[in-house]
C-alpha positions as CSV (number, residue, x, y, z in Angstrom):
1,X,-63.3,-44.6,-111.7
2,X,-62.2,-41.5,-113.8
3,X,-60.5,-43.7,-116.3
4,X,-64.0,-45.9,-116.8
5,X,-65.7,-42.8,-117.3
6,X,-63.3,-41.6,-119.9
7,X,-63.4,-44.9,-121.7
8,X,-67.5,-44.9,-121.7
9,X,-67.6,-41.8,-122.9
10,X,-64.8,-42.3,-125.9
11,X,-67.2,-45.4,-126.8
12,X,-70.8,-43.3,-126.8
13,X,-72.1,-44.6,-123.5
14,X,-74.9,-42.5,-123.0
15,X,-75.3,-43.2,-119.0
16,X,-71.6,-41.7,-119.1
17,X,-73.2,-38.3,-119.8
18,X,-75.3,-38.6,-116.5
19,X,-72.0,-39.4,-114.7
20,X,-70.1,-36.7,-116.0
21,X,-72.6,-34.7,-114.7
22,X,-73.2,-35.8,-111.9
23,X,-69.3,-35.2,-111.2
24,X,-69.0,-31.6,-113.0
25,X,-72.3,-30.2,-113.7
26,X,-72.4,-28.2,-110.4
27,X,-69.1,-27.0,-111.0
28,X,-69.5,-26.1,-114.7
29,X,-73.1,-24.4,-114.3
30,X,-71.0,-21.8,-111.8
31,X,-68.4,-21.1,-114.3
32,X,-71.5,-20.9,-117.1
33,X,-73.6,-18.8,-114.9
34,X,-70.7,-16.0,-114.2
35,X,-70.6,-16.1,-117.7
36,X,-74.2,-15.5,-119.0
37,X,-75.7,-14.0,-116.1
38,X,-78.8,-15.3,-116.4
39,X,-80.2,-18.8,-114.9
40,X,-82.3,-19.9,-117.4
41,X,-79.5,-19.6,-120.6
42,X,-77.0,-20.9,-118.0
43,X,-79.0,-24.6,-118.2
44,X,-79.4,-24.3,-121.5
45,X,-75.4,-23.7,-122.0
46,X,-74.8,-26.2,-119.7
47,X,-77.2,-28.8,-121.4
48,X,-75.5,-27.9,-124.8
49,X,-72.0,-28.5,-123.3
50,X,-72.8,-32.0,-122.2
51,X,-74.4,-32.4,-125.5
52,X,-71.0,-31.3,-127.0
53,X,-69.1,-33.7,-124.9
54,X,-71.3,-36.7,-125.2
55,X,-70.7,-35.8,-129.5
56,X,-66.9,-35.5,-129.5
57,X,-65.9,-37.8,-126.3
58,X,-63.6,-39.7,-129.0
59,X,-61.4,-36.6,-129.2
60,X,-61.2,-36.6,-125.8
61,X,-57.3,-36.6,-125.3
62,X,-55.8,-37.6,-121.4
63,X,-52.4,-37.2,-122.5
64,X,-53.5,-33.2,-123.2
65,X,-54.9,-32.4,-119.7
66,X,-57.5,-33.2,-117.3
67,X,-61.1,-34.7,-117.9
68,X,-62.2,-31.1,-115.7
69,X,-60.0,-28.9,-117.4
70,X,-61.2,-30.3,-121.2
71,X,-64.9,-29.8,-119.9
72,X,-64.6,-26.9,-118.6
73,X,-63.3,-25.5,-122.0
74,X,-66.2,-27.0,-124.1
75,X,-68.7,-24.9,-121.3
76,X,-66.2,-21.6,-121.0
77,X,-66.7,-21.4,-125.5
78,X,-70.3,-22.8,-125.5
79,X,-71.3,-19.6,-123.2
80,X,-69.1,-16.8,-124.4
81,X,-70.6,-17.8,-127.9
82,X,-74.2,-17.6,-126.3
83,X,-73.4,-13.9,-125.0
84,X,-72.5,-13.5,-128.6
85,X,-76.1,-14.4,-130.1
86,X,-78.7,-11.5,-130.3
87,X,-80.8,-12.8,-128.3
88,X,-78.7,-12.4,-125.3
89,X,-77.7,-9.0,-126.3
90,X,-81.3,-8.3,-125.9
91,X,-81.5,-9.9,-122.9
92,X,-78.8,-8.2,-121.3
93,X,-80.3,-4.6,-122.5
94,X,-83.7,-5.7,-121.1
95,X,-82.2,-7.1,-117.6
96,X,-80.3,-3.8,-116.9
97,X,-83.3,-1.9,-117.5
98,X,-84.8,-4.4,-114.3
99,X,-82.1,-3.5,-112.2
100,X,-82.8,-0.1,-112.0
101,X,-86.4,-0.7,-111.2
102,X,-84.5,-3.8,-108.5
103,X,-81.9,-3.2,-106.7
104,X,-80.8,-6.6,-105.7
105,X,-80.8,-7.7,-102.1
106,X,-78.6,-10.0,-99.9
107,X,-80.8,-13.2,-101.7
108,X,-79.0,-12.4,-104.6
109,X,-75.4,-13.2,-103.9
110,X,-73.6,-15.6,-106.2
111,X,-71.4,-18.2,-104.5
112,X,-69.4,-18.8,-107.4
113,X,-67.8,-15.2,-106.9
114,X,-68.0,-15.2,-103.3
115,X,-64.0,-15.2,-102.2
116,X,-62.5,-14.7,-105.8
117,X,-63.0,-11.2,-106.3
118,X,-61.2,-10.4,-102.5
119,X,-58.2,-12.5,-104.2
120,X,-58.0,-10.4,-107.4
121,X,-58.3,-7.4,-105.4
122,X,-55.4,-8.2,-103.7
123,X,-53.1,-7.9,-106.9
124,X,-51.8,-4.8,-108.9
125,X,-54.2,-2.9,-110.6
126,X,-52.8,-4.0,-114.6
127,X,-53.5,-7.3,-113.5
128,X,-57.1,-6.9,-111.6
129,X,-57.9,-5.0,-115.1
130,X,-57.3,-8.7,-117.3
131,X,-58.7,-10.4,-114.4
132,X,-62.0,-8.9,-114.7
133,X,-61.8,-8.7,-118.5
134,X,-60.7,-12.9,-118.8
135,X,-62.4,-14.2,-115.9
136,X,-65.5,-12.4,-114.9
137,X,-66.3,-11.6,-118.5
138,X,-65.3,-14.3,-120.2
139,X,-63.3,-12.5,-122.7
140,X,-60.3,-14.3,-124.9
141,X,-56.7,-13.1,-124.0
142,X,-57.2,-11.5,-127.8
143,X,-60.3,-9.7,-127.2
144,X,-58.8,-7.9,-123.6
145,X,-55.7,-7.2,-126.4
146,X,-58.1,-5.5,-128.2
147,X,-60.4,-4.7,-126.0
148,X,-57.7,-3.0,-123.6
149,X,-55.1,-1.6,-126.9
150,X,-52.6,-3.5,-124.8
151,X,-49.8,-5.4,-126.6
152,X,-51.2,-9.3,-126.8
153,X,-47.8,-10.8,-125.9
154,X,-47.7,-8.3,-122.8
155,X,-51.4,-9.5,-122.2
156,X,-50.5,-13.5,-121.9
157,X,-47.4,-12.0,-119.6
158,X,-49.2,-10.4,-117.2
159,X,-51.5,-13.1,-117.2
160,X,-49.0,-15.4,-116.6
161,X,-47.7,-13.2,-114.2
162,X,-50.8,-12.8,-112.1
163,X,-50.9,-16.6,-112.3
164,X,-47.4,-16.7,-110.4
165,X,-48.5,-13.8,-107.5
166,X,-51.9,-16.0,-106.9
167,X,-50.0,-19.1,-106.5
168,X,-47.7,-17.5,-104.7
169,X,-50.3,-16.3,-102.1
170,X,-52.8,-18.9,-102.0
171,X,-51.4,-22.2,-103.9
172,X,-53.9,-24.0,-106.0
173,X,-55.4,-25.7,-103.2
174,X,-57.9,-23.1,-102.9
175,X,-60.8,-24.0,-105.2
176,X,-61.3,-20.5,-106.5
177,X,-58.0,-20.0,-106.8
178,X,-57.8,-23.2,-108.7
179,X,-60.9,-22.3,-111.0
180,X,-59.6,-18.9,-111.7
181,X,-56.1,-20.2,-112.7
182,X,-57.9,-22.7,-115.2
183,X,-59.8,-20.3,-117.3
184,X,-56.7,-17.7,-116.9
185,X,-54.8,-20.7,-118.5
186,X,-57.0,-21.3,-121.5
């Protein structure tokens, strides 16, 4: 079934875009929407990322990694370059300014975090810090360098190294723990 997919979408098939989503979109709006943070630009990333994979499905590479993992990259960089654009800067200035007027109630709880941040917490603190940083903000593993004034080869180490300790603990059969090591890993 996969394989099919793979080969309608290297030849341009457009019903292979509604198949792909069909199969990922729900999985890649969550990743999108922790992202952004917002609902509405979260579509619109998420639109833009099928666009992008429906464009380049030739370079599409199985011998490289999974048909998820490559999807999930084009969404991960299509969003962190929309928190990147001025109008989400704006958007993010004028939404904090709502959430002091709102305090958000038990309708707002987003299942795409629900369960990962009780695993993070459950590691050292120099990891929870790139955690947060990588996964919940969709920084690079340059930027938390940066970011952080940490060393970046001590960065991918303790990335790596929080990899190990969540395997360890939960193996990758947990779905969040198998999302979280997939961004980590990018």
């Amino acid at each position: 079934m996969q394989d099919q997919l793979i080969i309608r979408l290297h030849n341009q098939d457009r019903t292979a875009i509604g198949d792909l989503y069909d199969a990922y979109g729900a999985a890649l709006f969550g990743v999108v929407l922790r992202i952004v943070q917002s609902r509405e630009l979260a579509e619109q990333v998420l639109q833009d990322t099928f666009v992008k994979a429906w464009r380049h499905g030739a370079s599409y590479d199985h011998s490289k990694g999974r048909l998820f993992t490559w999807l999930l990259n084009i969404a991960r960089n299509t969003a962190i370059d929309a928190t990147r654009t001025a109008y989400y800067q704006h958007y993010r200035k004028t939404e904090s300014i709502e959430n002091i007027v709102h305090t958000p109630g038990p309708d707002n709880i987003r299942p795409d975090l629900m369960g990962v941040r009780e695993i993070v917490e459950q590691l050292d603190d120099k990891y929870k810090l790139l955690i947060e940083l990588i996964y919940f903000k969709g920084y690079t593993q340059e930027e938390v360098a940066e970011e952080t004034g940490i060393p970046l080869g001590t960065v991918k180490t303790r990335v790596r190294y929080a990899i190990g300790e969540l395997r360890k603990v939960f193996g990758d059969r947990s779905p969040a723990v198998a999302l979280l090591i997939a961004v980590l890993l990018k």
